[in-house]
C-alpha positions as CSV (number, residue, x, y, z in Angstrom):
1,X,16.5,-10.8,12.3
2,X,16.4,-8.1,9.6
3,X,14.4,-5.0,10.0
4,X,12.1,-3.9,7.5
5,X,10.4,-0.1,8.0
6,X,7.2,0.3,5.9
7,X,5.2,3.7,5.6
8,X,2.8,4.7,3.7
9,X,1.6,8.1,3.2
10,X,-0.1,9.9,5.5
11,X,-3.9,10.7,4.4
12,X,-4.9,14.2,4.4
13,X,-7.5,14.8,6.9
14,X,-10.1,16.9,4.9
15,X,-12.6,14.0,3.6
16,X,-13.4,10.3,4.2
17,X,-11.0,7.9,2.8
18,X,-11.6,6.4,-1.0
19,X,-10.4,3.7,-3.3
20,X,-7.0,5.0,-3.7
21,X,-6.5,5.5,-0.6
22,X,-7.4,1.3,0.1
23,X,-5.1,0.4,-2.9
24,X,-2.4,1.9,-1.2
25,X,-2.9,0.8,2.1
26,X,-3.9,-2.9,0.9
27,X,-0.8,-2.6,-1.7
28,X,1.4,-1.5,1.7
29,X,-0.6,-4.8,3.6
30,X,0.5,-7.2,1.4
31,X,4.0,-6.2,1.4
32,X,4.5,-6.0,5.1
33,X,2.6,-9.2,5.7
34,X,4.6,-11.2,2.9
35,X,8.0,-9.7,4.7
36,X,6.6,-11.0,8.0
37,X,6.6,-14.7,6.3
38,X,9.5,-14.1,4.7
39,X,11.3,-13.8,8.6
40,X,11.8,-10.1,8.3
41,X,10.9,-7.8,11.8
42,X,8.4,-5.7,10.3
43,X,7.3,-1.9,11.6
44,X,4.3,-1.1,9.5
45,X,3.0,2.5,10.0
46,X,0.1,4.9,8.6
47,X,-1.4,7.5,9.4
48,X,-3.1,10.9,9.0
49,X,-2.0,14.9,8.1
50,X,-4.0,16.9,10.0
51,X,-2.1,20.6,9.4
52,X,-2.8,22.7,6.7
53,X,-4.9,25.1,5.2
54,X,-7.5,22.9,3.2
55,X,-7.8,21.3,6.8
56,X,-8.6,24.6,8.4
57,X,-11.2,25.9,5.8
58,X,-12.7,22.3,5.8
59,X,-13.3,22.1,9.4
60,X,-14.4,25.7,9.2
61,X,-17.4,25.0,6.4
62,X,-18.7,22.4,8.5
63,X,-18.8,24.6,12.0
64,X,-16.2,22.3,13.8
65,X,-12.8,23.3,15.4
66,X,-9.6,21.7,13.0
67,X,-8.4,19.4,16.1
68,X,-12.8,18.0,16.6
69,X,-13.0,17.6,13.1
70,X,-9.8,15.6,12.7
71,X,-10.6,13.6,15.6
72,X,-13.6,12.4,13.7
73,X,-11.4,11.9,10.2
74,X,-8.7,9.8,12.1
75,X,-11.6,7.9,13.7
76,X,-13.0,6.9,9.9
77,X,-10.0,6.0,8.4
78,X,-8.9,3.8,11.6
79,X,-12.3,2.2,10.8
80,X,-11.7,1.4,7.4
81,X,-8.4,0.5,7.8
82,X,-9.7,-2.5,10.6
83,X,-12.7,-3.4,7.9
84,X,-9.6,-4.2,5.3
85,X,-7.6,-6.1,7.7
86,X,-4.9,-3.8,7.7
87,X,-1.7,-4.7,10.0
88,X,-0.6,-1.9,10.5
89,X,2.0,-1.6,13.7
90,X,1.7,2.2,14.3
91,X,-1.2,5.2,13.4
92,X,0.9,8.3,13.4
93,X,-1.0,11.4,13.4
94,X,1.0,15.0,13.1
95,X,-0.9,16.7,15.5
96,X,0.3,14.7,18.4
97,X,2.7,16.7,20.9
98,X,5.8,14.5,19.7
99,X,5.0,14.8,15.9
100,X,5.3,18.6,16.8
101,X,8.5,18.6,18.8
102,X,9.8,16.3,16.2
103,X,9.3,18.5,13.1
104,X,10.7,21.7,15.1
105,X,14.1,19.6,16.2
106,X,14.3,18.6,12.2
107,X,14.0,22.0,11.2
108,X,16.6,23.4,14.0
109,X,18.7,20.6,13.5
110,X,19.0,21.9,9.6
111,X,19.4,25.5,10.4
112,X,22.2,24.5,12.8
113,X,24.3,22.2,10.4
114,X,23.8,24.5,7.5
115,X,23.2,28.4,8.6
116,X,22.0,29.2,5.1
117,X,19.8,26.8,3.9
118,X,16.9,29.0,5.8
119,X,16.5,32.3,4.5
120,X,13.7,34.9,4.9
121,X,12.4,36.2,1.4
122,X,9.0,37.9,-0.3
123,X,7.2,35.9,-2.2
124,X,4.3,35.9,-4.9
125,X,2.5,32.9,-6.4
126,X,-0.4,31.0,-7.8
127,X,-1.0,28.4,-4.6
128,X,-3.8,25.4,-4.8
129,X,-5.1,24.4,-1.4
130,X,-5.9,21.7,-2.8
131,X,-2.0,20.3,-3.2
132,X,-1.2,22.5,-0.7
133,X,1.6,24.1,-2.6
134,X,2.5,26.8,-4.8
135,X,2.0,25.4,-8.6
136,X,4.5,26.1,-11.1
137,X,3.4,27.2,-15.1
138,X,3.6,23.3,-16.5
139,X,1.4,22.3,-13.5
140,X,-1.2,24.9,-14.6
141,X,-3.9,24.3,-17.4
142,X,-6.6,27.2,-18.4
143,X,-5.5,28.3,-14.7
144,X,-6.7,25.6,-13.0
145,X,-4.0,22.9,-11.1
146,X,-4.3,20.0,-13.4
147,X,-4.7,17.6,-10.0
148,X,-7.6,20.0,-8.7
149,X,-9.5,21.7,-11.7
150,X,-12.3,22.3,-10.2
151,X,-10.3,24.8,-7.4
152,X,-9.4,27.9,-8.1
153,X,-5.9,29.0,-7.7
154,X,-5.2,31.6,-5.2
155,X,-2.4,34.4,-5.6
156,X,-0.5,34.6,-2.8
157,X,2.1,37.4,-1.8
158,X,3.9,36.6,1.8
159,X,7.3,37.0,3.4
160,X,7.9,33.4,4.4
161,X,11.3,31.1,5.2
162,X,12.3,29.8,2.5
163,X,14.6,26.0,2.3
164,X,17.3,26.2,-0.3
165,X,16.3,23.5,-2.0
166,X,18.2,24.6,-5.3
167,X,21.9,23.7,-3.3
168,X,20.6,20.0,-3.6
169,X,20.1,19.5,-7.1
170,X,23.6,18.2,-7.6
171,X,23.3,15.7,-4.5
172,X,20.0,14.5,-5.6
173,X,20.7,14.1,-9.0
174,X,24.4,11.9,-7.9
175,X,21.8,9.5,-5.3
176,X,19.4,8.9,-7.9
177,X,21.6,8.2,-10.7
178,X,24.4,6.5,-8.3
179,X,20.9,3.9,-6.6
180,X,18.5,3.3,-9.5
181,X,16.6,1.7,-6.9
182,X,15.8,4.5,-4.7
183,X,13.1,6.0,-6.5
184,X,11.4,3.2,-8.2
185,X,9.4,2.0,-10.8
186,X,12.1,3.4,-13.9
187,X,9.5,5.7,-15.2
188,X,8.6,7.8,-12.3
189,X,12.5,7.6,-11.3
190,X,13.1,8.9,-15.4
191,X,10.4,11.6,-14.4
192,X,12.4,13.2,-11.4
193,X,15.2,13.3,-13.8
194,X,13.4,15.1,-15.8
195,X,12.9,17.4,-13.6
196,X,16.2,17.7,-12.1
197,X,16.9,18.9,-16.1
198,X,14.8,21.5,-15.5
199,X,16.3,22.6,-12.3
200,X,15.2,23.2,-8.8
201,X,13.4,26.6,-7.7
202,X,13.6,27.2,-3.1
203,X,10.8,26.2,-1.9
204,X,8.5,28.2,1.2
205,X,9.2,26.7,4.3
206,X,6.9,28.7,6.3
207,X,3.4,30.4,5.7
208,X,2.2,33.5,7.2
209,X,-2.3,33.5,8.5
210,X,-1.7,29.7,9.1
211,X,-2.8,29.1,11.9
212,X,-3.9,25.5,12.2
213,X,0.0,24.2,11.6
214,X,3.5,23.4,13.6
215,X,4.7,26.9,14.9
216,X,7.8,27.0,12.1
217,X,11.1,27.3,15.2
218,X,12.4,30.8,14.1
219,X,10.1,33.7,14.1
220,X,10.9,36.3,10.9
221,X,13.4,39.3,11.3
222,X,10.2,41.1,12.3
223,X,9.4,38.9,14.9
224,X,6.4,36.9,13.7
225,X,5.8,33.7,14.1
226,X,5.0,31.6,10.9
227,X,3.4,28.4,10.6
228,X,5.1,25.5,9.4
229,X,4.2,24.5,5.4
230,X,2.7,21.4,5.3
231,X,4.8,19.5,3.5
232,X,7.8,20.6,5.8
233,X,5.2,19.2,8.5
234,X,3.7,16.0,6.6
235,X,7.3,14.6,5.7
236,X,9.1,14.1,8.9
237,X,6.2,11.6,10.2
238,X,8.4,9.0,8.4
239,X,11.8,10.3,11.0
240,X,9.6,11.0,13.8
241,X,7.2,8.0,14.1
242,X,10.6,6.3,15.4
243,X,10.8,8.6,18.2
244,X,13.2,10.9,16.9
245,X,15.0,13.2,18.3
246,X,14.3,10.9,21.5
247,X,15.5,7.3,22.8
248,X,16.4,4.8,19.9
249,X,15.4,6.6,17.0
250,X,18.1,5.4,15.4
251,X,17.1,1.7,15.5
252,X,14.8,2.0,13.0
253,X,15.8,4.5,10.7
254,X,16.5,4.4,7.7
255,X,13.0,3.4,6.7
256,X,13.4,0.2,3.7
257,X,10.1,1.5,1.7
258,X,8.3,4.7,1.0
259,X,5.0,3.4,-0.7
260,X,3.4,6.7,-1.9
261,X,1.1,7.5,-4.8
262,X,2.7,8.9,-8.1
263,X,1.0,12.4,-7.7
264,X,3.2,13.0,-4.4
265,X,6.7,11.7,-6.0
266,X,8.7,14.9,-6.4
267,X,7.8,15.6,-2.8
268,X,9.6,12.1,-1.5
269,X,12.5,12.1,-3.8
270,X,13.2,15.6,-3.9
271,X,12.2,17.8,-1.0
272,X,12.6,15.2,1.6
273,X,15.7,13.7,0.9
274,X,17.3,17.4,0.5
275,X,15.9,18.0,4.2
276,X,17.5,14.7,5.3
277,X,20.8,15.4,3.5
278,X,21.0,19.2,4.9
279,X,20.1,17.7,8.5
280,X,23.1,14.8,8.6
281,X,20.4,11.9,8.0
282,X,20.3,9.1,6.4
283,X,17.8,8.8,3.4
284,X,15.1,6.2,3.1
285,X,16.3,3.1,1.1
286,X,13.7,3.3,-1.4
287,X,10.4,5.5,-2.8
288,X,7.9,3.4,-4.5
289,X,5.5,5.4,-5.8
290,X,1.8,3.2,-7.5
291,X,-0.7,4.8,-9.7
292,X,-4.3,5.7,-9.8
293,X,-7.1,3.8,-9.8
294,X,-9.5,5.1,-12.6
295,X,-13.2,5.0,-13.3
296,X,-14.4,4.6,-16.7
297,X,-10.7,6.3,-17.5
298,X,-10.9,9.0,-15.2
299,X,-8.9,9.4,-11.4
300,X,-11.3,8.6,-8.1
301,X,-10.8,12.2,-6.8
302,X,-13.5,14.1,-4.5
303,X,-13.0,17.9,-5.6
304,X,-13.2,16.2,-9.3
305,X,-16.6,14.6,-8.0
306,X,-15.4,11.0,-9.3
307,X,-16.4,8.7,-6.7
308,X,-17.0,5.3,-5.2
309,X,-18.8,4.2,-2.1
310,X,-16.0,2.5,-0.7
311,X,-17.8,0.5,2.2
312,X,-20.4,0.1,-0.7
313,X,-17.7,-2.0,-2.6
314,X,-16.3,-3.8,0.4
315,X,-19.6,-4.7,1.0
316,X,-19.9,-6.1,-1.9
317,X,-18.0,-10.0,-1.3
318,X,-16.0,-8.9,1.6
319,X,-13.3,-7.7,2.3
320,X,-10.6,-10.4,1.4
321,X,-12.1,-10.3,-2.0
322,X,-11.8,-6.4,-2.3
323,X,-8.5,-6.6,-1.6
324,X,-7.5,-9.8,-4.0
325,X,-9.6,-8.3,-6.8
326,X,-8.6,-4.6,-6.3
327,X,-4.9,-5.4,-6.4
328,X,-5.4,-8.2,-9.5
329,X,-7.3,-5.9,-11.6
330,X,-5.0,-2.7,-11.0
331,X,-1.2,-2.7,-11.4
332,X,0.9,-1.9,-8.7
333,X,2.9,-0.1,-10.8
334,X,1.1,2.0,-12.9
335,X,-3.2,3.1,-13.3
336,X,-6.0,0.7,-13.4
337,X,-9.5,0.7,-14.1
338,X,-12.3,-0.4,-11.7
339,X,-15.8,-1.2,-12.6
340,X,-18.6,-3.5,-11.0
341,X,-18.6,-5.7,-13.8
342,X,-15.0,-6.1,-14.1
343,X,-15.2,-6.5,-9.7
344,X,-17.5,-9.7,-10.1
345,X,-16.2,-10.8,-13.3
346,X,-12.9,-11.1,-11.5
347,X,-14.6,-12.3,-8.3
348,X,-16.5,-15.4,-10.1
349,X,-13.8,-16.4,-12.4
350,X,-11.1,-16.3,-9.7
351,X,-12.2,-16.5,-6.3
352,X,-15.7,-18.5,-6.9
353,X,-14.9,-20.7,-9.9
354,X,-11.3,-21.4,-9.7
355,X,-10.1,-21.2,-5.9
356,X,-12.9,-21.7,-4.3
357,X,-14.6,-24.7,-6.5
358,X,-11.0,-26.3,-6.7
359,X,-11.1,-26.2,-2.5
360,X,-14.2,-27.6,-2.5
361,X,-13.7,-30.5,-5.0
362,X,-10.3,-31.5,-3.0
363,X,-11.9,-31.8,0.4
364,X,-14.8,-33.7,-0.9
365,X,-13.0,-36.0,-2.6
366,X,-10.2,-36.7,0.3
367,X,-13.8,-37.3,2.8
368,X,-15.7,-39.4,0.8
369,X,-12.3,-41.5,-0.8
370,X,-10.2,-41.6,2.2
371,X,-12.5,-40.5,5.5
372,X,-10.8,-37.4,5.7
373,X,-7.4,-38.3,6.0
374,X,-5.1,-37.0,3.4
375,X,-3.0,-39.9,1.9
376,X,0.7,-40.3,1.9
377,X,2.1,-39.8,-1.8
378,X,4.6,-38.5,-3.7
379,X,4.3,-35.6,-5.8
380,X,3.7,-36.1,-9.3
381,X,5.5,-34.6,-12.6
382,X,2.7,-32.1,-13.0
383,X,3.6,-30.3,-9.9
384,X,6.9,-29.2,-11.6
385,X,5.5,-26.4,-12.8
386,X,4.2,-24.7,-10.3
387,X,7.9,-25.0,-8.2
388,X,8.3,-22.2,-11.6
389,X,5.2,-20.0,-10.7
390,X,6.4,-19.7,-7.1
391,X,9.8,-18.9,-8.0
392,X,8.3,-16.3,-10.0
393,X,5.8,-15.3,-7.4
394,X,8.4,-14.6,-5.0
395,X,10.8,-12.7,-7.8
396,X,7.1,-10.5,-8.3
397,X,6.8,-10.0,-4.2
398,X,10.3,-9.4,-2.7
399,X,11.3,-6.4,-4.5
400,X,14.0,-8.0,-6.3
401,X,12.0,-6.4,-9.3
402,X,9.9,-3.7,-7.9
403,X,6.6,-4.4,-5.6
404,X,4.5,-6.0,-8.5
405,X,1.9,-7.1,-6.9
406,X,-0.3,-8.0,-9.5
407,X,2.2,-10.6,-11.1
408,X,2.6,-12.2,-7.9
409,X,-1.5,-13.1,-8.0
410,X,-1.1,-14.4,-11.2
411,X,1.6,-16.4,-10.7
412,X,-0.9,-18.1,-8.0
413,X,-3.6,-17.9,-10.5
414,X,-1.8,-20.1,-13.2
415,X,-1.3,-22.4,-10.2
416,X,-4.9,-23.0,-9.2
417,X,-5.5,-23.2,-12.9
418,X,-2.9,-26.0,-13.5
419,X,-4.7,-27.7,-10.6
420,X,-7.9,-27.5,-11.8
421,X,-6.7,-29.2,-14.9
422,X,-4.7,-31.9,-13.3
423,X,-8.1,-32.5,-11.9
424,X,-10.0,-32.7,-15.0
425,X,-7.4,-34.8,-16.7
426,X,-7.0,-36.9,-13.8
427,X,-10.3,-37.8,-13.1
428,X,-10.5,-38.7,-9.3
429,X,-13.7,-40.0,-9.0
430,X,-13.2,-42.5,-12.1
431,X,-9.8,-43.9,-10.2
432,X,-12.0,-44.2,-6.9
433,X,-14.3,-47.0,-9.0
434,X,-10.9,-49.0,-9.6
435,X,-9.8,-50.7,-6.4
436,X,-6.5,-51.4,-8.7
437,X,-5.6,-47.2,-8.7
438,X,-6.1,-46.7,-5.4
439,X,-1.9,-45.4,-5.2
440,X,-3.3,-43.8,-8.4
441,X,-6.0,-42.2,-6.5
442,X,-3.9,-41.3,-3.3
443,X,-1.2,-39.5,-6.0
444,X,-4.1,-37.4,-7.0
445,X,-5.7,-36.3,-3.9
446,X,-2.5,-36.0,-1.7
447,X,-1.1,-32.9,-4.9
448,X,-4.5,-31.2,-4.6
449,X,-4.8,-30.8,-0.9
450,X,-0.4,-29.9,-1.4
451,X,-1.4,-27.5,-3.9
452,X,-4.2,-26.3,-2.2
453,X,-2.0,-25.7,1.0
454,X,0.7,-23.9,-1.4
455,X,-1.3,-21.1,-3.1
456,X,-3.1,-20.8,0.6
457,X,0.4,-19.5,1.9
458,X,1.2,-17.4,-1.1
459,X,-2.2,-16.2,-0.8
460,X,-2.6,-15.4,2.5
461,X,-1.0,-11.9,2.2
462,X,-3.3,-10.9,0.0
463,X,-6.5,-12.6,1.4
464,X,-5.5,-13.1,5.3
465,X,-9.0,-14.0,6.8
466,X,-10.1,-16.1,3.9
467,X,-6.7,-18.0,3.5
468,X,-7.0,-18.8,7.1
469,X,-10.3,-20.4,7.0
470,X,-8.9,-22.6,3.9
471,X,-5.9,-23.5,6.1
472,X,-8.3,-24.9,9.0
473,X,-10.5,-26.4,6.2
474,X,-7.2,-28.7,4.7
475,X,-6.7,-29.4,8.6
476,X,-3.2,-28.4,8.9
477,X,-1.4,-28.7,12.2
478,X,0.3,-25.2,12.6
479,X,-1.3,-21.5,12.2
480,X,-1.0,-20.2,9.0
481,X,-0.1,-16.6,10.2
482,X,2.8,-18.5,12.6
483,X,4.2,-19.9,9.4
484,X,7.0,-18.8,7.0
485,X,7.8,-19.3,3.6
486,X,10.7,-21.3,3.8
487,X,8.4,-24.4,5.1
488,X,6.8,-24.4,1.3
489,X,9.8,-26.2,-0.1
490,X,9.4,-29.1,2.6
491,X,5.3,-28.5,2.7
492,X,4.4,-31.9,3.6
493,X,0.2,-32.8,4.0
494,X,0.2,-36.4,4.7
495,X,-1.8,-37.4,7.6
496,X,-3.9,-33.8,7.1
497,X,-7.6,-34.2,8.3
498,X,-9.6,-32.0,6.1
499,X,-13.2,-30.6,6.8
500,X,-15.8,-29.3,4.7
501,X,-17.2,-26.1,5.4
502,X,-18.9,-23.2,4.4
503,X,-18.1,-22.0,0.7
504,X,-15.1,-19.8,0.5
505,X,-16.5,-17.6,-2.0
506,X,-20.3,-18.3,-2.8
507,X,-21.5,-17.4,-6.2
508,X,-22.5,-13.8,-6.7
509,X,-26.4,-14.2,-6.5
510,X,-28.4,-12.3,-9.8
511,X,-30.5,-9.5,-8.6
512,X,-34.0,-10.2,-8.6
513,X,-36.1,-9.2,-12.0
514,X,-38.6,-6.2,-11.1
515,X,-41.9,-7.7,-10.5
């Protein structure tokens, strides 16, 4: 069985986790849970990055010790990760004992292959906490970071290590060009480019007064210790969260997909494959870095004070429909708005109206007309089209074209709206009154509940728990999570006993007028 490795980025343990964070961990979800039914053996890991200075001063403001306070982060973000149905297969946090050992082995394992790509040099420079690293004049805006304006830059003069990151430009630049899929969609791969152009500056591998980090292996000329930068930290989670240096590492790297958000890109296709290339590693096979999710055009950001109660929107229709709606609405590939209107727009039109009316009809009809038993019939010349749409949902899902999320739910959209029109045109319950159409009648219900049992599959990444309850409702004879998606081609439903439940999505109820 093929392997498939799957890492996200690892959330920075200073606040509680927000709506980007849940696009990318729900984007992340639906990928490793459409690889599982696609037959792939899929590792799936998260997790948290607890070093660092904006850590440190955090924990500090709120009278806790860095390792209490990020105790009580992890413990949030494992929570919300479980409300959202998450699957992941491993929670790596850096400030476990192997994370550690693992970061100082990469970092000796460098200084041993290639003597000089460490050096020890003065340094002074305008550094944001907030990004945790030293900003360069185009990232700078009335002398403010543009991705933290409301922080104010701190000049910073230290003697640190320093990586050569400059010897890699070269490499880098031959990868990227020579695997257009590496760094992936085209236009944040164009923007690395870009940058490349504008050539690559070394880049502090150690801080001095940082405490709260990975003791950095080599203490200075002068003997002091530094700690590890965070990024130099943060990074190897992806290398070490397979046990490396130790046992069968090797097993699982190279990781097949680096879902990141765009803000973070240089740091994945630039600085980490440099330290992989200087250390004799392989690189990841691809980066695929998603945009932001935007409020009324502007970034969901805490030190920016644009927020949403996330648990507030979850809340909202549960979570199988925050995660349908969230990743319908916002493209996987580039920035999306959210809004509450748009949310139950979305939510009625889709989930209420479309999917969850269209259940509702079928299983009515195939009790009342046939006692519950779905008929044997063949398929009818309608259904050709949506053999298309899955074709095309797959082509959106696989990465054949990028992890487009968003076209693979419409793809299943168009099919539950060709359904609901074969049922309109169709007109089941004026065939039931005409003992001559019963075959009629039986071609009619057996491509609904068929239908029905199709979208549920190509669904089911997105909304597990609800596509599960549908799958019990059309009374099919296997587990839906047990099955792959090579049994849609043969999908057969005759002899199916359906049963009528509760509504899949009930209608969003008007808030009461104000007496």
């Amino acid at each position: 069985m093929s392997r498939f490795y799957l890492t996200t980025a690892i959330d920075y343990a200073n606040g509680d986790p927000h709506l980007g964070h849940a696009l990318e961990k729900i984007g992340a979800d639906v990928i490793a849970r459409y690889q599982r039914a696609a037959g792939l053996d899929v590792h799936f890991m998260i997790g948290m990055d607890e070093h660092g200075q904006k850590v440190a001063q955090t924990a500090a403001a709120q009278g806790s010790e860095p390792q209490a306070f990020t105790d009580r982060i992890a413990e949030r973000f494992l929570a919300t990760w479980e409300k959202l149905g998450i699957s992941h297969d491993q929670f790596i946090r850096t400030t476990t004992p192997h994370h550690k050992a693992g970061v100082q082995a990469l970092i000796r394992r460098i200084a041993e292959r290639q003597p000089d790509d460490f050096y020890e040099q003065s340094y002074r420079g305008l550094y944001c906490v907030g990004c945790e690293a030293f900003k360069q004049p185009a990232d700078i805006v009335d002398g403010r970071c543009v991705l933290h304006p409301t922080r104010t830059l701190e000049e910073v003069e230290e003697r640190n290590w320093f990586f050569r990151l400059s010897k890699y430009a070269p490499f880098l630049r031959a990868h990227i060009e020579g695997n257009p899929q590496f760094v992936q969609p085209i236009s944040r791969r164009n923007e690395i480019l870009g940058l490349l152009d504008q050539g690559l500056e070394d880049i502090s591998a150690s801080r001095s007064r940082l405490s709260w980090a990975v003791p950095f292996p080599m203490p200075l000329s002068t003997g002091e210790v530094q700690g590890t930068y965070v990024w130099f930290d943060a990074l190897p989670n992806y290398l070490t969260g397979t046990g490396f240096p130790d046992g069968d590492w090797e097993s699982r790297w190279p990781a097949q997909l680096h879902i990141i958000g765009k803000d973070i890109t240089r740091f994945h296709v630039v600085i980490w494959p440099a330290m992989l290339h200087a250390a004799g590693l392989p690189l990841p096979e691809q980066v695929w870095a998603h945009g932001f999710v935007q409020l009324g055009g502007e970034r969901f950001s805490k030190s920016a004070g644009v927020k949403l109660d996330l648990h507030e929107a979850i809340d909202r229709f549960g979570a199988d429909a925050f995660r349908y709606v969230l990743l319908r609405e916002v493209p996987f590939d580039g920035d999306g708005n959210f809004s509450w209107e748009r949310f139950e727009e979305r939510y009625t039109s889709d989930l209420a109206n479309a999917l969850g009316n269209l259940a509702s009809r079928a299983v009515a009809m195939v009790e009342k007309y046939r006692g519950g038993v779905v008929p044997v019939a063949a398929a009818p010349d309608d259904e050709a089209g949506d053999h298309d749409d899955v074709r095309a949902y797959h082509a959106a899902m696989n990465g054949s074209r990028g992890w487009l999320l968003h076209d693979g739910i419409s793809a299943v959209a168009r099919q539950v709206a060709r359904a609901n029109e074969f049922t309109q045109q169709s007109a089941p319950w004026q065939l039931a009154k005409d003992a001559t159409q019963a075959d009629a009648l039986d071609v009619v219900l057996a491509s609904l509940i068929r239908r029905l049992a199709r979208c549920t599959m190509q669904l089911a990444p997105f909304m597990p728990n609800k596509c599960a309850q549908l799958w019990r409702t059309l009374g099919a004879p296997s587990s839906l999570a047990a099955l792959q998606f090579d049994a849609l081609s043969s999908l057969d439903v005759a002899g199916w006993r359906v049963t009528k439940g509760d509504p899949l999505f009930p209608r969003p109820v008007a808030p009461a007028e104000p007496s």
